[in-house]
C-alpha positions as CSV (number, residue, x, y, z in Angstrom):
1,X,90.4,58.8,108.8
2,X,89.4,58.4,112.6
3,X,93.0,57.8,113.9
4,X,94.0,60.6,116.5
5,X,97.7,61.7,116.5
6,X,99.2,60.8,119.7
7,X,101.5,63.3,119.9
8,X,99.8,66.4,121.5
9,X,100.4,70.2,120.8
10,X,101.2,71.2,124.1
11,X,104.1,68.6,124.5
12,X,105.6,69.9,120.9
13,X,105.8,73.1,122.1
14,X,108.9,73.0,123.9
15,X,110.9,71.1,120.5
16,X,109.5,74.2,118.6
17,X,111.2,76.4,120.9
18,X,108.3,78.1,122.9
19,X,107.9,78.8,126.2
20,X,106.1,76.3,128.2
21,X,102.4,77.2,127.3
22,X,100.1,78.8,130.3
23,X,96.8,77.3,132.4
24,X,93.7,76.6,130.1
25,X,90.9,76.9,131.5
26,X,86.9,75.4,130.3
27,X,84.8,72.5,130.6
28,X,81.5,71.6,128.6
29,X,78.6,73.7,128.2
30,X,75.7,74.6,126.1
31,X,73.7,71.2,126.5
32,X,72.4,69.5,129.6
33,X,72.6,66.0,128.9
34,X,71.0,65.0,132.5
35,X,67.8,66.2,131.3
36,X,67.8,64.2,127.8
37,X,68.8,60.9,129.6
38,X,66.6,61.7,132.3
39,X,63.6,60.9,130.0
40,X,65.2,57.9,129.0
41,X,65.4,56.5,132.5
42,X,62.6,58.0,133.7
43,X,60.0,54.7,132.7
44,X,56.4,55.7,133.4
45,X,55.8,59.3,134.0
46,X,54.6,60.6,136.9
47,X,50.9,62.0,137.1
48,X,50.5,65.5,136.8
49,X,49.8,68.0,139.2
50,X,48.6,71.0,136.8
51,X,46.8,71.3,134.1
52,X,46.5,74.7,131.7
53,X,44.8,74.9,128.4
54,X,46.0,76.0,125.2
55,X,45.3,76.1,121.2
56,X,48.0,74.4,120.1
57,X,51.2,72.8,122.0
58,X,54.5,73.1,119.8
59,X,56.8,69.9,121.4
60,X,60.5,71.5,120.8
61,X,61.9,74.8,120.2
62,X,64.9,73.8,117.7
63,X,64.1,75.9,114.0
64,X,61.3,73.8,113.1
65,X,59.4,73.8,116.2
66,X,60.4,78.2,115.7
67,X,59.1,78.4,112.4
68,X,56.0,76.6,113.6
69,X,55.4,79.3,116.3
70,X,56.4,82.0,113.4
71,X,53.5,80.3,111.3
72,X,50.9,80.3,113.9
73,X,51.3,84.1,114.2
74,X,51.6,84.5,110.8
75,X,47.7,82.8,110.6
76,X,46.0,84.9,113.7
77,X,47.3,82.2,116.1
78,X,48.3,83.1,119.1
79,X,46.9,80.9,121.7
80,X,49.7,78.2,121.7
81,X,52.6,77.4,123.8
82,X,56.2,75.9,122.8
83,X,58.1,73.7,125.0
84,X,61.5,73.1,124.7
85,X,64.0,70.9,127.0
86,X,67.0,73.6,127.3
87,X,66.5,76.7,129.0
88,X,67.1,78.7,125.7
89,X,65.5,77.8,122.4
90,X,67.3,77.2,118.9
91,X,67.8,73.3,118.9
92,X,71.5,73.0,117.3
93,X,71.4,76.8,116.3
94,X,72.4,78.4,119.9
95,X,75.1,80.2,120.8
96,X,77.5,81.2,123.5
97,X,79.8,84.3,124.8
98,X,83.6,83.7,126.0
99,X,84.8,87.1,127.2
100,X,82.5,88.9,125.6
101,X,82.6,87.5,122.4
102,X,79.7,85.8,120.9
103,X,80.3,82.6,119.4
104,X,78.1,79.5,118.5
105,X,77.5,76.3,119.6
106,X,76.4,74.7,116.3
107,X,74.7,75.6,113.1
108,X,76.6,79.0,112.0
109,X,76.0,79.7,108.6
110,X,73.2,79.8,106.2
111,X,73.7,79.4,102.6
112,X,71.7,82.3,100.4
113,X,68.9,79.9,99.7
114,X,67.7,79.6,96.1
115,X,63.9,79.4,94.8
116,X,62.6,76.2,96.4
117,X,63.3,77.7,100.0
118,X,60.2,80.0,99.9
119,X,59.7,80.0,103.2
120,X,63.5,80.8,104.0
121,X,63.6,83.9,101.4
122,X,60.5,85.5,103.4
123,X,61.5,84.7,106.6
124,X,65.2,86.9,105.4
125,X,63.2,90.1,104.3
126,X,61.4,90.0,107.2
127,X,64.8,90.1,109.1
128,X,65.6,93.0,107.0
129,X,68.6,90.8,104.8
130,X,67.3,91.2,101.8
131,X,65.3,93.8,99.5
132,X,64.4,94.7,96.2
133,X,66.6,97.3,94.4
134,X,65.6,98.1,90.9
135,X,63.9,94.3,90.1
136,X,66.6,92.2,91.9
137,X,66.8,91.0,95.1
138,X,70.0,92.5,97.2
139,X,71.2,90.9,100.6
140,X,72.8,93.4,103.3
141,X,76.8,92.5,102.7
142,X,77.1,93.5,106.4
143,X,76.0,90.2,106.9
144,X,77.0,88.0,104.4
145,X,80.3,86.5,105.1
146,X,83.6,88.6,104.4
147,X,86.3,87.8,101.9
148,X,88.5,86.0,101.9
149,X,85.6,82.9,103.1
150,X,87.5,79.8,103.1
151,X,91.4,78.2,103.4
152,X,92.8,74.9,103.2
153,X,95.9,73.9,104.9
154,X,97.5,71.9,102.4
155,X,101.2,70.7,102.0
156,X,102.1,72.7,104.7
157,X,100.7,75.9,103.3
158,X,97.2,77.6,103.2
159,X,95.5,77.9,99.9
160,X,92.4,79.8,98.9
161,X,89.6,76.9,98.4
162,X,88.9,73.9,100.5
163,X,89.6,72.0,96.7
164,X,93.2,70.6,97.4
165,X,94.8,72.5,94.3
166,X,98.1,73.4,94.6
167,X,100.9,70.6,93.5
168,X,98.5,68.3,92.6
169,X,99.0,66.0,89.4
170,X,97.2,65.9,86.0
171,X,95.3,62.8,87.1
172,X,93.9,64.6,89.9
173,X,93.2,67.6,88.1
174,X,91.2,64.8,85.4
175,X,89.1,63.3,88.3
176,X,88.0,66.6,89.4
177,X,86.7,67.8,85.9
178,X,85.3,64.3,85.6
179,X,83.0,64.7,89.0
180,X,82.2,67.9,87.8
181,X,80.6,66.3,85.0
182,X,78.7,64.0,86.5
183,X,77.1,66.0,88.9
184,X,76.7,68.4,85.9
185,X,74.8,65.3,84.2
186,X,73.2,64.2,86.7
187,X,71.7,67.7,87.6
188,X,70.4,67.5,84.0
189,X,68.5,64.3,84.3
190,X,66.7,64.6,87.5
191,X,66.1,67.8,89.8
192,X,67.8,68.4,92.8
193,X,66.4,71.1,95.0
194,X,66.6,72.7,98.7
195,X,64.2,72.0,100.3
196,X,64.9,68.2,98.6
197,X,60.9,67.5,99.1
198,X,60.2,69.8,96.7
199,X,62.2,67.4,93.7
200,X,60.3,64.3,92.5
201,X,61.3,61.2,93.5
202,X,63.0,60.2,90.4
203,X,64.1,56.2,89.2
204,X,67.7,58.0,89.4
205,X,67.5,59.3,93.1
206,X,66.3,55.7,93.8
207,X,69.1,54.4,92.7
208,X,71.8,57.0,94.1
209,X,70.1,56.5,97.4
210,X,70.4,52.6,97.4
211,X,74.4,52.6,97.1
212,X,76.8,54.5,99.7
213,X,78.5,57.6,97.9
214,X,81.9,55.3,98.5
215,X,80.5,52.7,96.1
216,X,78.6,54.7,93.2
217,X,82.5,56.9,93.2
218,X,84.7,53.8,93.0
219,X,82.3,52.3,90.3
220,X,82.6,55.5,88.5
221,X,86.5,55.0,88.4
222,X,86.8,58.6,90.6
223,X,89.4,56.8,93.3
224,X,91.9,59.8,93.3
225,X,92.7,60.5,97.3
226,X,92.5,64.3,96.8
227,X,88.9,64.4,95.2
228,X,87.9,62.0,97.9
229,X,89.3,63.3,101.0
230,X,87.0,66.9,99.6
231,X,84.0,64.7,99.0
232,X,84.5,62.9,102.3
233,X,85.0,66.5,103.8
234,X,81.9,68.2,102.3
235,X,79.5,65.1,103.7
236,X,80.9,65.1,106.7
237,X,79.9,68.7,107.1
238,X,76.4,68.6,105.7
239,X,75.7,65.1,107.4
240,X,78.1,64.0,110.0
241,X,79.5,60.9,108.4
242,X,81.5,60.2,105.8
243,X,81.7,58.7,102.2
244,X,81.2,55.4,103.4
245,X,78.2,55.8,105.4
246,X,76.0,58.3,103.4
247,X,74.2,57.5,100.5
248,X,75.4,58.7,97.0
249,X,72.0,60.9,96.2
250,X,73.3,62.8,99.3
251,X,76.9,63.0,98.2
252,X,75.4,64.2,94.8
253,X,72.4,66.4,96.6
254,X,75.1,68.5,98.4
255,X,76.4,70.0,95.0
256,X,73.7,69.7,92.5
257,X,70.7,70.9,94.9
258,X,73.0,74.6,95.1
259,X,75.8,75.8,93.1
260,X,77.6,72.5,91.6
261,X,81.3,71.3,91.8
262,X,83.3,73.6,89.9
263,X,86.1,72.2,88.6
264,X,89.8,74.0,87.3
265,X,89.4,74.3,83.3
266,X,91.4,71.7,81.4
267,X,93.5,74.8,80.2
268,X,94.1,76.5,83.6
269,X,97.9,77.0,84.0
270,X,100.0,76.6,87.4
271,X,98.9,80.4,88.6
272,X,95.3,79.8,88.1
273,X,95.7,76.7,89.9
274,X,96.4,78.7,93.2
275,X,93.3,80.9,92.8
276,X,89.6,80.2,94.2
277,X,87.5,77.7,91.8
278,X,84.6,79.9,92.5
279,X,83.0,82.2,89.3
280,X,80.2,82.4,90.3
281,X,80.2,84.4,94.3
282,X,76.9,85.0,94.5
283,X,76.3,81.2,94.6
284,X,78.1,80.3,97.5
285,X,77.8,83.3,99.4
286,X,76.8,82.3,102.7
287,X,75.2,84.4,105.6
288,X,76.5,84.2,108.9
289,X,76.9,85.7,112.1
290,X,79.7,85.5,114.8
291,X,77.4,84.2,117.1
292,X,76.2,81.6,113.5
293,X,72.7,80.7,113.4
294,X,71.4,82.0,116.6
295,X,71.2,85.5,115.4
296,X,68.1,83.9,113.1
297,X,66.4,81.6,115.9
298,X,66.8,84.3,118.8
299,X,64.9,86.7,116.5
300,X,62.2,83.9,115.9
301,X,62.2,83.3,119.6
302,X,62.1,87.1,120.3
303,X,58.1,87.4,120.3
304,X,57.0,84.8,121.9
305,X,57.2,85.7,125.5
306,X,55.6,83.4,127.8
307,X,54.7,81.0,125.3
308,X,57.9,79.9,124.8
309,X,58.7,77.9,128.1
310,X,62.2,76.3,128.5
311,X,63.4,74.2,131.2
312,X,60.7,72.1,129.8
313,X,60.8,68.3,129.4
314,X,58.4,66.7,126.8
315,X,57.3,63.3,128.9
316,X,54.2,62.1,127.3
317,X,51.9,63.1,123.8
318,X,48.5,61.2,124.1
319,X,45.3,61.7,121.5
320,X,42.6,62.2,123.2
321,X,38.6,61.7,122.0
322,X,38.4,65.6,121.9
323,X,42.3,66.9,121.7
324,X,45.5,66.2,122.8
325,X,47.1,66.1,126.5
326,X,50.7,67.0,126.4
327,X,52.8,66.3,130.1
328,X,55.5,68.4,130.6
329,X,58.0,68.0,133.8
330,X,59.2,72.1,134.5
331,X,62.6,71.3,136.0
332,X,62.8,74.8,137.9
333,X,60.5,73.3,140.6
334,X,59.8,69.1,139.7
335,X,56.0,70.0,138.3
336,X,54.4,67.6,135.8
337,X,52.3,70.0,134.1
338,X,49.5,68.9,131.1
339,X,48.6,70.9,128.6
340,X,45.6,70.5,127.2
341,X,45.5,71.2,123.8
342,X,43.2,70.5,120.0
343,X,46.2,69.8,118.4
344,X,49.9,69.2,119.3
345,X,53.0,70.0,116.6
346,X,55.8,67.4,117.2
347,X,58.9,69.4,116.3
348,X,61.4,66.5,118.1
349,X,63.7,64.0,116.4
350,X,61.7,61.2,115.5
351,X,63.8,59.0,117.9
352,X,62.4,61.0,121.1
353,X,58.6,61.5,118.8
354,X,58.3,57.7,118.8
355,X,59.5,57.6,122.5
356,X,57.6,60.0,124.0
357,X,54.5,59.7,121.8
358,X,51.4,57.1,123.2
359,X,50.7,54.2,120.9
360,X,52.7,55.8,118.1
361,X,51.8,55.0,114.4
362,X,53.7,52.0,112.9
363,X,55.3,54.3,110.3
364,X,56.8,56.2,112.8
365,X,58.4,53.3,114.9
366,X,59.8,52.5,111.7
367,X,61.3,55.8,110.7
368,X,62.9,56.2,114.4
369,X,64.3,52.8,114.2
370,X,65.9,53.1,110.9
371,X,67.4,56.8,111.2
372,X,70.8,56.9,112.5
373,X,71.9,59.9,113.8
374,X,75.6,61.6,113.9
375,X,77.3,62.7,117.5
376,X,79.0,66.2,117.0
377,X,81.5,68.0,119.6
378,X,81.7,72.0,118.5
379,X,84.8,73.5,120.9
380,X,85.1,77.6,121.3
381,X,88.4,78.3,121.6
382,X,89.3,81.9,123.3
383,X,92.5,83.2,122.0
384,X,94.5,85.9,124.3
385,X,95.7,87.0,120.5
386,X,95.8,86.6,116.9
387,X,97.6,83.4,115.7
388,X,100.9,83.8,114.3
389,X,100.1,82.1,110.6
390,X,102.1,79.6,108.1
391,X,102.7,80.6,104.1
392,X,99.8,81.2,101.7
393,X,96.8,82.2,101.7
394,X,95.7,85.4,104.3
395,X,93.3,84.1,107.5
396,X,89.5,83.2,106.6
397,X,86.6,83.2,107.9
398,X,86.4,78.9,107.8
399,X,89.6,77.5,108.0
400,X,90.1,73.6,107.1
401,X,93.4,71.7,107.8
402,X,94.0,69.0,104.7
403,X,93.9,65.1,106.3
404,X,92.7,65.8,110.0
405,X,92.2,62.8,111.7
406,X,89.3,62.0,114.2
407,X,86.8,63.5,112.1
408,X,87.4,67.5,112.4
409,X,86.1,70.0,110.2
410,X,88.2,73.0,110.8
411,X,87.4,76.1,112.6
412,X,85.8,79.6,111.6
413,X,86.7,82.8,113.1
414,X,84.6,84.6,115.4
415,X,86.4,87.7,114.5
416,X,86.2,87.6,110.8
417,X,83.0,89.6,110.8
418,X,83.5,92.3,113.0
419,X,84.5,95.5,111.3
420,X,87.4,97.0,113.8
421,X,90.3,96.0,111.6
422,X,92.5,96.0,114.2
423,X,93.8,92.5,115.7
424,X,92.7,91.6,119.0
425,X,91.4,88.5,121.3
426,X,89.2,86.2,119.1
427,X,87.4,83.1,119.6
428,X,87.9,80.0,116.9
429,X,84.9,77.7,116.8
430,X,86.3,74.7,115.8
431,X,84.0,71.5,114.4
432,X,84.3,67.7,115.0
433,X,81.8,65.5,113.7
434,X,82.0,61.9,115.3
435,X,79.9,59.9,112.5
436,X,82.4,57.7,111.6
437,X,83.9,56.6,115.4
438,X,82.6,53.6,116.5
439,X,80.9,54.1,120.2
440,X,81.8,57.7,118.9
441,X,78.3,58.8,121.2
442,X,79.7,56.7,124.1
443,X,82.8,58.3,123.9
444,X,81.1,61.6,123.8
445,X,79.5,61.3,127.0
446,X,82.1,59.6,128.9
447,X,85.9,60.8,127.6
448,X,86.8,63.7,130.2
449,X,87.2,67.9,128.9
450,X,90.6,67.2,128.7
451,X,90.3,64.6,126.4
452,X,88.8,66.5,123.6
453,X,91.0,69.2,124.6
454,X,94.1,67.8,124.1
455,X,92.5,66.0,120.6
456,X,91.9,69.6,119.6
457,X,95.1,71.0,120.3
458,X,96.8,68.1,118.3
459,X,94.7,68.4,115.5
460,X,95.4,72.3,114.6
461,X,99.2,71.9,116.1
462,X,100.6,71.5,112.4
463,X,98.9,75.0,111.0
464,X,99.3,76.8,114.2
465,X,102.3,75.5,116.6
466,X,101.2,78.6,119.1
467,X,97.9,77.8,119.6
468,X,98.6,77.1,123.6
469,X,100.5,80.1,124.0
470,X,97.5,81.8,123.0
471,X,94.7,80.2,123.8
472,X,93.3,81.0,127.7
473,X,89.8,78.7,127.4
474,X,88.2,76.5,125.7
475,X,84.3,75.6,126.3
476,X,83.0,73.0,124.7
477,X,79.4,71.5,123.4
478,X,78.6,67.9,123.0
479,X,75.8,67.0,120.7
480,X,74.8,63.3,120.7
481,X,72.6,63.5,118.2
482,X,73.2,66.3,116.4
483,X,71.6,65.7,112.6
484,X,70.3,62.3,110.9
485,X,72.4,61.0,108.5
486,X,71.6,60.1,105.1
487,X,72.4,56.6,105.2
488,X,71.5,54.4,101.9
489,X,68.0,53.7,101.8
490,X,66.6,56.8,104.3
491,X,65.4,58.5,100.9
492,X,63.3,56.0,100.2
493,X,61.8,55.0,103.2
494,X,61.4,58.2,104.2
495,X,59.2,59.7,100.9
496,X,57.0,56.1,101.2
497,X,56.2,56.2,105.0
498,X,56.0,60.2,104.7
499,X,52.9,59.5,102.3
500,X,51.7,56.8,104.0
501,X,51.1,58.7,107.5
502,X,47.7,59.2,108.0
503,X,47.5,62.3,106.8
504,X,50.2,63.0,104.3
505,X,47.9,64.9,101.9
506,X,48.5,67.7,98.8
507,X,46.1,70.3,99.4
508,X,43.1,68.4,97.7
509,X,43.5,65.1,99.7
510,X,45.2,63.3,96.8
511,X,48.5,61.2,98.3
512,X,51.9,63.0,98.5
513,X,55.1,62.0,98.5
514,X,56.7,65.7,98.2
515,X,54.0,66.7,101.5
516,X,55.7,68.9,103.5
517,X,53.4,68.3,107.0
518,X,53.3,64.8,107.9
519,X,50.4,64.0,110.7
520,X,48.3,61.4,112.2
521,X,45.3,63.0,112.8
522,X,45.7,65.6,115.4
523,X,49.8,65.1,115.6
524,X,51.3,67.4,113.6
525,X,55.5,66.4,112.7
526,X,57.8,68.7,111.9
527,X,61.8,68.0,112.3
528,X,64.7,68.2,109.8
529,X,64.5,64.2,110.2
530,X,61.8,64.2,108.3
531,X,63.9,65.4,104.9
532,X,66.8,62.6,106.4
533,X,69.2,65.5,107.2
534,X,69.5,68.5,108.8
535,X,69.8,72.1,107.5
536,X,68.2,75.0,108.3
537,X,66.3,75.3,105.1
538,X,64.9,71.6,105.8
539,X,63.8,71.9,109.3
540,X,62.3,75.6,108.5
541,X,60.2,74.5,105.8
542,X,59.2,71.2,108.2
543,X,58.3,73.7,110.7
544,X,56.4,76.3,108.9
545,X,54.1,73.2,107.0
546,X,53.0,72.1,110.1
547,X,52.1,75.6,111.4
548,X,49.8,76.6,108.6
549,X,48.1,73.2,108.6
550,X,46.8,73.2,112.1
């Protein structure tokens, strides 16, 4: 799975019978990884030389340390300030413009989120994306995403569905209605919700999360390469690695905790076999954005003026007899500034928590020692024009090409939402998720633009053999540790050192697993890491725990 092809687009071009493809310009962008490393290297800070006071200091602007900020306001709060590394906020939901056209440099889609995600469906009517209408909640269709929504290239034709469909045997076909079965049965036994802390810990989730998906599927006979390469695709996209690395209570989690794995009827013929699985659109209608996520954590940013203060690296978190003191080096001028605060909201990973953090709890070491964490590269490519396009199915909005080595996840069309109908320059944000490449985070930070580039070009040269003619930039955004991954035991340890943190309390101080804040007495943590992977609804509902319990 992470072999790269060798043989690059550009140089096919000419074989093909096209003309010799022009200059491409770009470079990376969106993350400055001097500042990150810089706190690694850094050693002992250096003494501040301000001080300012404050209610509350939020560590991290990513969605949960946003929500945080949102709940503050929400409770009369409004003496706090957030900090955040980058000089915009958002975390891994920010976003870009190439030539005018917004596009975004990680999270870009948001899955209509079911009854469990509270926080998440209040948070959308605020926004104005959903309203009652006679009883029944109705989202604006200007923003959920347009039809057709997804593609597979496949046997050298597109097909509607990622589900590899069309030629495939009546074993395959068998092995699909079989997973569909389990994940129906397992559904049945034991809950599966989003946000997950709000499912019991159930003997069953133990046991899914103490096996990798790769094992629990081969024990269940389900080897057939086409159900697997979908699997392997689906927890790649949701957590960075693949079959073999995440557990199988995430591998089940991704389709039981939403709409299932829907599966061709026994009776289907060969037409219906061409046609989307989906019955049920509602239930994986998505929301998204050209510019993805951002559009949601730019308008949680939007209100906070001052308070929010980017450019801002978290050095050191100490608890103090009467508070918290917070140093903070402002990179526009070199100031150490510390913040006095009573109480401090960690919204970092819990790699940089534990790190930055004085004498941090045992439980916490623990937890940042244990997670592993998957590299990402997300590439915007500008396109001069529309692609010329193979047989089958019409463009979508995500796009997947069947069997892509070195991890890639397709691309989605920046264009797909607009409504000019008319065809015109785009930009195709195309994913890579380095989970499974050894040194992968290494590689990241050393292999050249070009490098990547030419990987890139390679990888989408089968579906679209004009992509250099067309294509005039490509910027790309490194993330070297995008999301935690939920490796085999991470479940676990994560609901038992979760309730043993100081204060991982239910609302009448009785011990809780399913706690949504987790603190040590006047820390507060909220990050997606603490549900073992990242999603918006996760790190939301992280975020918005801690704020109402300060």
């Amino acid at each position: 799975m992470i072999r790269r092809r060798h043989l690059l687009a550009a140089s096919a071009l000419p074989l093909l019978g096209c003309e010799p493809a022009p200059a491409i310009t770009g470079g990376f962008t969106g993350i400055n990884a001097a500042r990150g490393h810089a706190l690694r290297d850094l050693g002992t800070p250096p003494a501040p030389q301000a001080t300012r006071r404050t209610q509350v200091v939020i560590a991290g602007a990513g969605v949960a340390g946003l929500a945080a900020a949102r709940a503050l306001r929400l409770r009369g709060i409004e003496d706090f300030v957030l900090l955040e590394l980058e000089d915009d906020a958002g975390g891994n939901a920010r976003a870009g413009m190439m030539s005018g056209i917004a596009c975004p440099q990680g999270a870009h889609y948001l899955p209509l989120p079911g009854a469990d995600a509270h926080e998440v469906q209040d948070l959308l009517e605020e926004f104005g994306l959903r309203r009652r209408v006679a009883g029944r909640w109705q989202y604006d269709e200007l923003h959920l995403c347009h039809s057709p929504q997804e593609r597979l290239f496949f046997q050298g034709a597109w097909q509607e569905g990622l589900l590899p469909l069309a030629g495939v045997g009546a074993d395959t076909l068998a092995q699909y209605r079989r997973f569909a079965a389990q994940v129906d049965g397992l559904a049945r036994a034991s809950r599966f919700c989003i946000p997950a802390l709000r499912a019991p810990f159930t003997a069953q989730h133990a046991a899914l999360d103490a096996q990798t998906a790769d094992a629990w599927l081969r024990a269940q006979g389900l080897t057939d390469a086409h159900l697997r390469w979908y699997l392997d695709y689906c927890c790649r996209d949701d957590y960075g690695a693949g079959l073999q690395r995440v557990s199988a209570w995430a591998c089940i989690h991704y389709f039981a905790s939403r709409h299932g794995f829907r599966a061709p009827q026994a009776s289907a013929d060969a037409e219906d076999l061409g046609a989307p699985i989906s019955a049920d659109a509602e239930s994986d209608a998505v929301l998204t954005w050209p510019e993805g996520n951002a559009w949601l954590t730019r308008r949680l940013a939007a209100p906070l003026g001052e308070r929010l203060r980017t450019g801002h690296s978290v050095l050191r978190i100490r608890t103090e007899r009467h508070g918290v003191a917070v140093d903070a080096l402002r990179h526009a001028d070199g100031c150490v500034v510390r913040w006095q605060a009573a109480q401090c909201i960690v919204a970092l990973p819990a790699f940089i928590a534990a790190r930055v953090i004085e004498q941090p709890p045992a439980w916490l070491v623990d937890i940042a020692r244990n997670l592993a964490y998957a590299p990402w590269l997300v590439a915007n490519l500008h396109l001069a024009a529309p692609l010329q396009d193979r047989p089958g199915a019409a463009p979508a909005w995500d796009n997947v090409v069947y069997g892509e080595p070195g991890g890639g996840l397709g691309y989605v069309d920046a264009h797909h939402q607009s409504l000019d109908p008319r065809p015109g320059p785009t930009v195709l944000s195309y994913y890579r998720t380095l989970g499974d490449l050894p040194g992968a985070r290494q590689q990241l930070l050393t292999q050249p633009w070009s490098h990547w580039r030419d990987a890139i070009l390679a990888a989408l040269a089968a579906p679209h053999p004009d992509l250099a003619q067309r294509l005039t930039r490509m910027d790309i955004t490194r993330w070297g540790h995008a999301m935690a991954i939920p490796q085999p035991g991470t479940l676990r340890r994560l609901r038992q050192l979760s309730a043993a943190s100081a204060d991982a309390r239910g609302s009448h101080g009785a011990p809780s697993a399913q706690a949504a804040n987790v603190r040590s007495g006047r820390l507060h943590f909220a990050h997606a890491d603490w549900s073992g992977y990242s999603i918006f609804e996760e790190a939301f509902t992280r975020g918005h725990a801690a704020g109402g319990a300060v």
